[in-house]
ZAMARGU-4260 file (C-alpha; in steps of 0.2 Angstrom, whole numbers, plus 5000, padded with zeros to 4 digits):
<rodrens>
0) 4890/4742/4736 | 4897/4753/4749 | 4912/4762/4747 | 4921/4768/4765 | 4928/4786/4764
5) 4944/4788/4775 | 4937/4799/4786 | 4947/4817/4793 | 4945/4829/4806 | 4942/4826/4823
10) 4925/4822/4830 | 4915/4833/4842 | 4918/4825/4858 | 4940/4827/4854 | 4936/4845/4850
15) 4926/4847/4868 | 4938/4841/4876 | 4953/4851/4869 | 4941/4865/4874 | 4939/4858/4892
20) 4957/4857/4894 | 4964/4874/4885 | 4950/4881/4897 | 4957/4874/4913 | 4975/4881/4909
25) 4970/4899/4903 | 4960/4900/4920 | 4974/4893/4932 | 4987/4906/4922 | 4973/4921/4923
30) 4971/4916/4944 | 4990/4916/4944 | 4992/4931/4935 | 4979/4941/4946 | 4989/4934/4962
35) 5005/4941/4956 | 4998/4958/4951 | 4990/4961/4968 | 5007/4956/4975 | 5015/4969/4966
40) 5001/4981/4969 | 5003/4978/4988 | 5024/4979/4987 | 5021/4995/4976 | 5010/5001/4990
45) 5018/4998/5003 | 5036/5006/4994 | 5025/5022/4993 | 5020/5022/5009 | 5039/5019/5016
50) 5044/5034/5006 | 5032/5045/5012 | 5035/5043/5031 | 5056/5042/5028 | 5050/5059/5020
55) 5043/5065/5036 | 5056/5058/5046 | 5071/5067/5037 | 5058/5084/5038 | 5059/5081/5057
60) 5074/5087/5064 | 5071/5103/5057 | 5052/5105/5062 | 5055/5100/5076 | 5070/5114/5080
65) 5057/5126/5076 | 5043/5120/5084 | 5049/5113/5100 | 5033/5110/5109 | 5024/5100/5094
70) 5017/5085/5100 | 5021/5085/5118 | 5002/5079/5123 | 4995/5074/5107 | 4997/5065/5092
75) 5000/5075/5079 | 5006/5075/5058 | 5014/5089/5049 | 5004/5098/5035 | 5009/5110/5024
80) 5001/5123/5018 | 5009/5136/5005 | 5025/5129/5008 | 5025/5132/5026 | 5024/5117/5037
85) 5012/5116/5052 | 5007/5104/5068 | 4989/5096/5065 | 4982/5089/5081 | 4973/5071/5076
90) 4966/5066/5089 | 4953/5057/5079 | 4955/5048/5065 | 4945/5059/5052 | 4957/5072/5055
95) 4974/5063/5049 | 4985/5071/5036 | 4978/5063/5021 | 4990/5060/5006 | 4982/5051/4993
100) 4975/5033/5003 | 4988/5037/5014 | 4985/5042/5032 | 5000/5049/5044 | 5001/5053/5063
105) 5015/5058/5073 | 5018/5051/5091 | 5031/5059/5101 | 5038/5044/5115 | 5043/5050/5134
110) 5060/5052/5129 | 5057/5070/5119 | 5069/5068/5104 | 5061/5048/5098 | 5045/5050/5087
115) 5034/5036/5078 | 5029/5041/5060 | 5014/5028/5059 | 5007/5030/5040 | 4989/5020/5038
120) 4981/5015/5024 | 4968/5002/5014 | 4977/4990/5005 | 4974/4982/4989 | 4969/4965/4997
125) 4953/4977/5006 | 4966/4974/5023 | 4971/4991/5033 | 4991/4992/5032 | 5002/4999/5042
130) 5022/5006/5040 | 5030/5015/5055 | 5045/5021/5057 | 5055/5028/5074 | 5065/5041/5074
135) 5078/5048/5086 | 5080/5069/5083 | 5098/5075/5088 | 5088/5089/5093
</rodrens>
């Protein structure tokens, strides 16, 4: 005489399926996830990158009143050193003002008092970036 057990649990094939399926969410949340934190990256990046050229650009004026030949035929960036602020010529690009991963060059237009503050630099997508910002001195 065979006596049938009420069976309980759920059977191998349920439980590999429910591991299929709870694998497949978890994977298209962590792709979504890593999406949206290189989208923030990038934003944060490029924020950083705004406020360092405004930063040149409201130095300008100034520099520029004191050093009223700087950049007239070359591009150029503004580097300081012990406090004191100086033209660099960058006529290549190894010798860009460097601040962190950002690069900066200066570009004086035809028109002496408009300037281009251009700031360069790799993004977190592995692209090169760029921000610039044009300036008109009251000088």
């Amino acid at each position: 005489m065979y006596i049938k057990l009420k069976q309980r649990g759920d059977t191998i094939v349920e439980v590999l399926i429910a591991t299929a399926v709870v694998s497949i969410v978890l994977t298209g949340a962590m792709a979504i996830s890593n999406n949206s934190l290189k989208q923030i990256r990038a934003a944060q990046e490029r924020s950083e990158a705004q406020a360092y050229a405004q930063s040149t650009v409201e130095s300008l004026d100034q520099f520029i009143s004191d050093n009223p030949t700087a950049g007239k035929d070359q591009d150029f960036c503004i580097e300081v050193i012990d406090n004191k602020p100086s033209v660099k010529d960058v006529s290549d690009e190894a010798s860009q003002c460097q601040f962190g991963i950002y690069k900066q060059v200066i570009r004086r237009s035809l028109d002496r008092n408009v300037f281009t503050v251009t700031v360069f630099w790799d993004g977190v997508t592995g692209n090169k970036q760029q921000l610039t910002l044009t300036y008109r001195t009251s000088q």
